[in-house]
LUMLUMZA-994251 format. One record per residue: residue number from 1; residue in three letters; x, y, z of N, C-alpha, C in turn. Coordinates in steps of 0.2 Angstrom, whole numbers, plus 5000, padded with zeros to 4 digits. Atoms other than C-alpha are relative to their C-alpha. Example, Ala and Ser with C-alpha at 12.3 -4.5 7.8 and 13.67 -1.06 7.14 Angstrom:
// residues 2
site seq: 1, type: ALA, n.xx: 5004, n.yy: 4994, n.zz: 5000, ca.xx: 5062, ca.yy: 4978, ca.zz: 5039, c.xx: 5004, c.yy: 5006, c.zz: 5000 $
site seq: 2, type: SER, n.xx: 4996, n.yy: 4994, n.zz: 4999, ca.xx: 5068, ca.yy: 4995, ca.zz: 5036, c.xx: 4996, c.yy: 5005, c.zz: 5003 $
//
This chain:
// residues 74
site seq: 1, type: UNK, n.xx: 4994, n.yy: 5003, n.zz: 4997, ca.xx: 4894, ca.yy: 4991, ca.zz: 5020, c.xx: 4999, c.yy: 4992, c.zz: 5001 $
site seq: 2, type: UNK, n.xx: 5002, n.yy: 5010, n.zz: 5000, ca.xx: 4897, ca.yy: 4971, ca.zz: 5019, c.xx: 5004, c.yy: 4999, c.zz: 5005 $
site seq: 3, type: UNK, n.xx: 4999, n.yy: 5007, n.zz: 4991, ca.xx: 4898, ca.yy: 4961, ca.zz: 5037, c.xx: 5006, c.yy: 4997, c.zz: 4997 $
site seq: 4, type: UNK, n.xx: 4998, n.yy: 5006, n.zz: 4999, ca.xx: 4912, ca.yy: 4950, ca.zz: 5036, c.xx: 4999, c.yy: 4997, c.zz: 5007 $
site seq: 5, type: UNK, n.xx: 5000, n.yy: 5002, n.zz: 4993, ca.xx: 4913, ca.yy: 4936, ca.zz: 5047, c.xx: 5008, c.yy: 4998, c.zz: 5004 $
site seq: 6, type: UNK, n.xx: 4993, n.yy: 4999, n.zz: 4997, ca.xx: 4928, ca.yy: 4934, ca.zz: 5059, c.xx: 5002, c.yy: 4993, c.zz: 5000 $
site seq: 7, type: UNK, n.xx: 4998, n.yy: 5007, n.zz: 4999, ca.xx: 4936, ca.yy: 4918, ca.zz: 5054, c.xx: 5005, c.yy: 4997, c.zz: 5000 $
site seq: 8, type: UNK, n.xx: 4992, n.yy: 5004, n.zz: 5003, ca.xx: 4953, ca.yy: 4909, ca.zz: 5052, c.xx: 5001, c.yy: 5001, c.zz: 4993 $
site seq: 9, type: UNK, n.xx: 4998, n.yy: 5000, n.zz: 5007, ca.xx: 4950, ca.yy: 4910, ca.zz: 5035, c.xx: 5001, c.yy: 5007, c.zz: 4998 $
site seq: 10, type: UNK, n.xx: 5000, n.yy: 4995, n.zz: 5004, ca.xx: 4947, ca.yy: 4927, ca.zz: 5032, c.xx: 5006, c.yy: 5005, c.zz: 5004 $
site seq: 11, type: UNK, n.xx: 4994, n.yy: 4998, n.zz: 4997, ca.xx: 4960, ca.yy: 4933, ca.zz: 5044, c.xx: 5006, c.yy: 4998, c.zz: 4996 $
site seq: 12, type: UNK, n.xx: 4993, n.yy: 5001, n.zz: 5001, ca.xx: 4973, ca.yy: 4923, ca.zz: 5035, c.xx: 5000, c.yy: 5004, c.zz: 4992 $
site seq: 13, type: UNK, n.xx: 5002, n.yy: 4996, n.zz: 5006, ca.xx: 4966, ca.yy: 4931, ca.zz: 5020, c.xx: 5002, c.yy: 5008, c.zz: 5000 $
site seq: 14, type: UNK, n.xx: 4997, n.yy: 4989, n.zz: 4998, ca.xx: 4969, ca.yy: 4952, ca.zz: 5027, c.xx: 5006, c.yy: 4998, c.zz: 4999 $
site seq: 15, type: UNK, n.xx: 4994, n.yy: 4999, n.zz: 4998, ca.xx: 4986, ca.yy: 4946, ca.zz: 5033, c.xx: 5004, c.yy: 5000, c.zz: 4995 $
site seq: 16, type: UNK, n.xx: 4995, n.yy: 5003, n.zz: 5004, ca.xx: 4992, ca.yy: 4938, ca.zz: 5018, c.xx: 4998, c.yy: 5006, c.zz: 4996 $
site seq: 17, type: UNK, n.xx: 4999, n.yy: 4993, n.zz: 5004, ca.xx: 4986, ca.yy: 4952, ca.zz: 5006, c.xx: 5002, c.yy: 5005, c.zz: 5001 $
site seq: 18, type: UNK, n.xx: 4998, n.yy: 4992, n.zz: 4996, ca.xx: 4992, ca.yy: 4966, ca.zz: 5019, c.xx: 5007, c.yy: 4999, c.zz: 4998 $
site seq: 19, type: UNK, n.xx: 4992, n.yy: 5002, n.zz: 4999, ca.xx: 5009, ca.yy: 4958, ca.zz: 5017, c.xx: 5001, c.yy: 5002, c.zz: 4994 $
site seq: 20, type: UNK, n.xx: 4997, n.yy: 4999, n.zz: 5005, ca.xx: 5008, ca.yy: 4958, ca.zz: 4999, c.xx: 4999, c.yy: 5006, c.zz: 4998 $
site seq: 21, type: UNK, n.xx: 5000, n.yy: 4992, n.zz: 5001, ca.xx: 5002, ca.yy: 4977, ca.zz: 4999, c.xx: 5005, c.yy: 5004, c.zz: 5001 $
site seq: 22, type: UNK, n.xx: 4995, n.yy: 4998, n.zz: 4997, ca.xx: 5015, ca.yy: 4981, ca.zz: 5010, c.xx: 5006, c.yy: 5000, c.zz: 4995 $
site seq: 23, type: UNK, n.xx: 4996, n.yy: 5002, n.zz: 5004, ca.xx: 5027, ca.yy: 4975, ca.zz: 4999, c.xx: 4999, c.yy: 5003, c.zz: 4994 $
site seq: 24, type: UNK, n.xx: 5001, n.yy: 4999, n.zz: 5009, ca.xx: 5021, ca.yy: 4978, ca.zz: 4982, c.xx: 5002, c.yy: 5010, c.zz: 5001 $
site seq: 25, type: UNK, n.xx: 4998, n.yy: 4990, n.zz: 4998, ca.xx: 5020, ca.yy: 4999, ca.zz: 4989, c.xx: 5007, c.yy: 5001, c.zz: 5001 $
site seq: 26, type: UNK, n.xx: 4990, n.yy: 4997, n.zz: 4999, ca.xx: 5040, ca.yy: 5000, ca.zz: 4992, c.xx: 5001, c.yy: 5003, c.zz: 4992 $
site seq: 27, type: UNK, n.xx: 4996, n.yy: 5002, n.zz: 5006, ca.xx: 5043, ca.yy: 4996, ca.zz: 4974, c.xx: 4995, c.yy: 5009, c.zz: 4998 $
site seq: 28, type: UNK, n.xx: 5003, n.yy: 4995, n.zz: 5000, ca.xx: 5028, ca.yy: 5009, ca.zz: 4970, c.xx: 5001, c.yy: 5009, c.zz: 5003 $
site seq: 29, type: UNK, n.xx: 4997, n.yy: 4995, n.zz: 4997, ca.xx: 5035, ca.yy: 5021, ca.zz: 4980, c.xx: 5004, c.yy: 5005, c.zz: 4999 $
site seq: 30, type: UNK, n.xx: 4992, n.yy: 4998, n.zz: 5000, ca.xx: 5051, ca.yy: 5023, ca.zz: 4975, c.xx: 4998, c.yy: 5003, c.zz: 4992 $
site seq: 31, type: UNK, n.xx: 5000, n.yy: 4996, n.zz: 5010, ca.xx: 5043, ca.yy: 5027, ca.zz: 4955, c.xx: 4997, c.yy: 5008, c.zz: 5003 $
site seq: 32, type: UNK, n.xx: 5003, n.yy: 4992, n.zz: 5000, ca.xx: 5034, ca.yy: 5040, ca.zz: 4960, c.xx: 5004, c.yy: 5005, c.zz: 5003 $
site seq: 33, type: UNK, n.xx: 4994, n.yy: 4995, n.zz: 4998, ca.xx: 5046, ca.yy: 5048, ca.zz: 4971, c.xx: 5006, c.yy: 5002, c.zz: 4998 $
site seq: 34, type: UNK, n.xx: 4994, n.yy: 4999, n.zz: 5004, ca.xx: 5058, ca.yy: 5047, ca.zz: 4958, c.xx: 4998, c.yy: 5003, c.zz: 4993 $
site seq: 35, type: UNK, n.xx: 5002, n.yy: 4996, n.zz: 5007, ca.xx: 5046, ca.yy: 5055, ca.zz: 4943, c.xx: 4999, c.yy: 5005, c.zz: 5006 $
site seq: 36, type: UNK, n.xx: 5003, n.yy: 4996, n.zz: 4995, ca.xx: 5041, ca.yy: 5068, ca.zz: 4960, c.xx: 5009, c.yy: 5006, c.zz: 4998 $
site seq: 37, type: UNK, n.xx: 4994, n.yy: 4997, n.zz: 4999, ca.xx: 5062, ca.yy: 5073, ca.zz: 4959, c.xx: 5002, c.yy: 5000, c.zz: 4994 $
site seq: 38, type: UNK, n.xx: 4996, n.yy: 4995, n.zz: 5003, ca.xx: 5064, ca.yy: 5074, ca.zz: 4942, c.xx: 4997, c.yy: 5004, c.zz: 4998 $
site seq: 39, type: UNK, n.xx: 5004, n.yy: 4994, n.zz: 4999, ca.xx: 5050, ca.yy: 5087, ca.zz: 4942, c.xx: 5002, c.yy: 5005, c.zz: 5004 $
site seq: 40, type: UNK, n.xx: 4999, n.yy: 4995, n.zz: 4995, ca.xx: 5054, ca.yy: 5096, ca.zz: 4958, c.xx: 5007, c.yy: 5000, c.zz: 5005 $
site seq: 41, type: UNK, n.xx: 4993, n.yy: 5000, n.zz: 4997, ca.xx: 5069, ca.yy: 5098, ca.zz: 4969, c.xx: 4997, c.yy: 4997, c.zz: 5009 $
site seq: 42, type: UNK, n.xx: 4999, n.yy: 5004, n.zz: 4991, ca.xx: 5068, ca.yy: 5086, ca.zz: 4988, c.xx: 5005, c.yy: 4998, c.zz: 5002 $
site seq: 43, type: UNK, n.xx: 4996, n.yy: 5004, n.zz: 4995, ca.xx: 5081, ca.yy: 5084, ca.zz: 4998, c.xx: 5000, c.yy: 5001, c.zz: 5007 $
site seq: 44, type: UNK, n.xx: 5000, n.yy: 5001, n.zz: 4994, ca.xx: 5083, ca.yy: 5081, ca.zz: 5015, c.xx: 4995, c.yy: 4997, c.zz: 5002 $
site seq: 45, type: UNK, n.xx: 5007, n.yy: 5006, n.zz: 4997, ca.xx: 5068, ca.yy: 5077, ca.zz: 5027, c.xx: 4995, c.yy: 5004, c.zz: 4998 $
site seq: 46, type: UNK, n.xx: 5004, n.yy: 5001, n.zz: 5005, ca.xx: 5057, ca.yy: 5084, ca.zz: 5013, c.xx: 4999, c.yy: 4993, c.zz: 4997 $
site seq: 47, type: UNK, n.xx: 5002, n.yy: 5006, n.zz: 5006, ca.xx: 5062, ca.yy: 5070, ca.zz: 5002, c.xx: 4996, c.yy: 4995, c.zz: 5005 $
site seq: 48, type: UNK, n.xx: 5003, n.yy: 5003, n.zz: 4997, ca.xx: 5058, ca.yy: 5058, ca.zz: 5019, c.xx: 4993, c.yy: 5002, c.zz: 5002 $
site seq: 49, type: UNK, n.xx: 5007, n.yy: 5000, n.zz: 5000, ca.xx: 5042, ca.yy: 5065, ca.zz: 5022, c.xx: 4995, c.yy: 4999, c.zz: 4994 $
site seq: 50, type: UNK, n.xx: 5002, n.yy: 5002, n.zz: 5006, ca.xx: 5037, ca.yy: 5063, ca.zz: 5004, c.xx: 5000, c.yy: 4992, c.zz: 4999 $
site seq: 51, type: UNK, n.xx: 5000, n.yy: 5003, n.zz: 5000, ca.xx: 5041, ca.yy: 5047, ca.zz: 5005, c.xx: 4994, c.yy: 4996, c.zz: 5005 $
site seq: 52, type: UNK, n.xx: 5004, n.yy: 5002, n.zz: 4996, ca.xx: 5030, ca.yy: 5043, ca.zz: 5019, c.xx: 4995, c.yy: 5001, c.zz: 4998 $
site seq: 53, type: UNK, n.xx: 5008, n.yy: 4998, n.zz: 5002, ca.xx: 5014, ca.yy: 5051, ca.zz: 5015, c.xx: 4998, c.yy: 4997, c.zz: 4993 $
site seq: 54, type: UNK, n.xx: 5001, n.yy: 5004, n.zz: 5004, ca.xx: 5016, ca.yy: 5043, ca.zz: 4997, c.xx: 5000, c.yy: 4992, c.zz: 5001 $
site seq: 55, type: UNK, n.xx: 4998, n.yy: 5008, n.zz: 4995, ca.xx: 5020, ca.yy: 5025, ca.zz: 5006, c.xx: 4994, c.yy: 4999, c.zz: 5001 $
site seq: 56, type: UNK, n.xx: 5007, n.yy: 4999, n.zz: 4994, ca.xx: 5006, ca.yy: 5030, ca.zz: 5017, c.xx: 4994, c.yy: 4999, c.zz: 4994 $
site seq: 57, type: UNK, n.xx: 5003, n.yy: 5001, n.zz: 5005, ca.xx: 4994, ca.yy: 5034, ca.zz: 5003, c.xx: 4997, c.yy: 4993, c.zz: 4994 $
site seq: 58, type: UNK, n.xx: 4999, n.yy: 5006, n.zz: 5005, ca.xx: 4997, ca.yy: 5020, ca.zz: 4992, c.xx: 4998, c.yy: 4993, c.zz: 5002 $
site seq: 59, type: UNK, n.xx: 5002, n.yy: 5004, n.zz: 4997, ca.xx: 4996, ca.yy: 5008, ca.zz: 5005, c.xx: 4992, c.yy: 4998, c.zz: 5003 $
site seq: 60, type: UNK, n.xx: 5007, n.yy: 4999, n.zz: 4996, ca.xx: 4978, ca.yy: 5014, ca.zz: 5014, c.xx: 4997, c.yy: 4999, c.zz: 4992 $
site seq: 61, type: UNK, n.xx: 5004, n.yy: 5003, n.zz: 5003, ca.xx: 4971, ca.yy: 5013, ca.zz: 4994, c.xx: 5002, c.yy: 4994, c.zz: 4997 $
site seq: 62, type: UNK, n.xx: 4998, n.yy: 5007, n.zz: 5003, ca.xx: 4978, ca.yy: 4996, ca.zz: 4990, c.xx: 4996, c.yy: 4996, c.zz: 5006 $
site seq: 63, type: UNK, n.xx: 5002, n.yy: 5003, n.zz: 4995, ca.xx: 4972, ca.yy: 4989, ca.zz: 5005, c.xx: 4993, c.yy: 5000, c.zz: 4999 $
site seq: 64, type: UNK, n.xx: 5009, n.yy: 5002, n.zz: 5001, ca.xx: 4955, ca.yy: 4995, ca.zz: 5003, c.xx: 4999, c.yy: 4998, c.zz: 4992 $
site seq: 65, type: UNK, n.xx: 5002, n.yy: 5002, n.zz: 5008, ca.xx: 4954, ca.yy: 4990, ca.zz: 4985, c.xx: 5002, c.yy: 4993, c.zz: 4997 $
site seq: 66, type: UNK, n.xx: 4996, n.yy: 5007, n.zz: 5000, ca.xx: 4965, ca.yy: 4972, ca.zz: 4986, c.xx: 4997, c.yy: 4996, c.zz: 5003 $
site seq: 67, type: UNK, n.xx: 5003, n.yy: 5005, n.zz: 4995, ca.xx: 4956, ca.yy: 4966, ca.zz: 5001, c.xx: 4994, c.yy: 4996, c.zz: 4996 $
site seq: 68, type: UNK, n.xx: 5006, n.yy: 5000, n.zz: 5005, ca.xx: 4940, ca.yy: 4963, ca.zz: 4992, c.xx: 4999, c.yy: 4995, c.zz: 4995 $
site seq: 69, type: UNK, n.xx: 5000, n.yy: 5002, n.zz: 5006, ca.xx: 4946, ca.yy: 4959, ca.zz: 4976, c.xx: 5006, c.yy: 4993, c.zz: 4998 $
site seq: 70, type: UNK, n.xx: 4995, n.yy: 5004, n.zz: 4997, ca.xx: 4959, ca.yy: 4946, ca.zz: 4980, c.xx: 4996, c.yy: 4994, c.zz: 5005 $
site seq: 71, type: UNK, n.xx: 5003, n.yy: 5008, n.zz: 4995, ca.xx: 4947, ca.yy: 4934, ca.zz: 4989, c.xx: 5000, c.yy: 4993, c.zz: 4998 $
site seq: 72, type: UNK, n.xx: 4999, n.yy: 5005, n.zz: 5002, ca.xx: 4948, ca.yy: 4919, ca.zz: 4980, c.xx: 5007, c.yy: 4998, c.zz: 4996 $
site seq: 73, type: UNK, n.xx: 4993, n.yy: 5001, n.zz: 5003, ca.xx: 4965, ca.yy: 4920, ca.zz: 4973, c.xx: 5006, c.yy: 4998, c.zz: 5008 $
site seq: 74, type: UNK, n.xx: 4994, n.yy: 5002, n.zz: 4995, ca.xx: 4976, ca.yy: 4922, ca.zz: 4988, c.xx: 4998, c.yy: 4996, c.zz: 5005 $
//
């Protein structure tokens, strides 16, 4: 496991790539749950739940896999 140190730098470094996780995962979101329905049938608070947990998903490994690798770019 690697220490980071708690800096201004590296803080602005999480935020800034959380935000663009956050963001970039809507878009991703929305393909997958739309190849998911023309495979299966979701409506109601199926489709929403579906949505959530692939959001969810997508976000928790972008975040661990971005943070990282995104260090001297953004």
């Amino acid at each position: 496991m690697v220490m980071i140190k708690i800096n201004n730098e590296n803080i602005r470094h999480c935020f800034m790539v959380s935000l663009l996780v956050f963001g970039c995962a809507i878009f991703y979101t929305l393909l997958v749950v739309w190849a998911l329905k023309k495979i299966i049938l979701l409506e109601g608070i199926t489709l929403q739940i579906v949505y959530v947990v692939v959001y969810v998903v997508i976000v928790f490994f972008g975040l661990k896999l971005h943070i990282p690798r995104l260090r001297g770019i953004v």
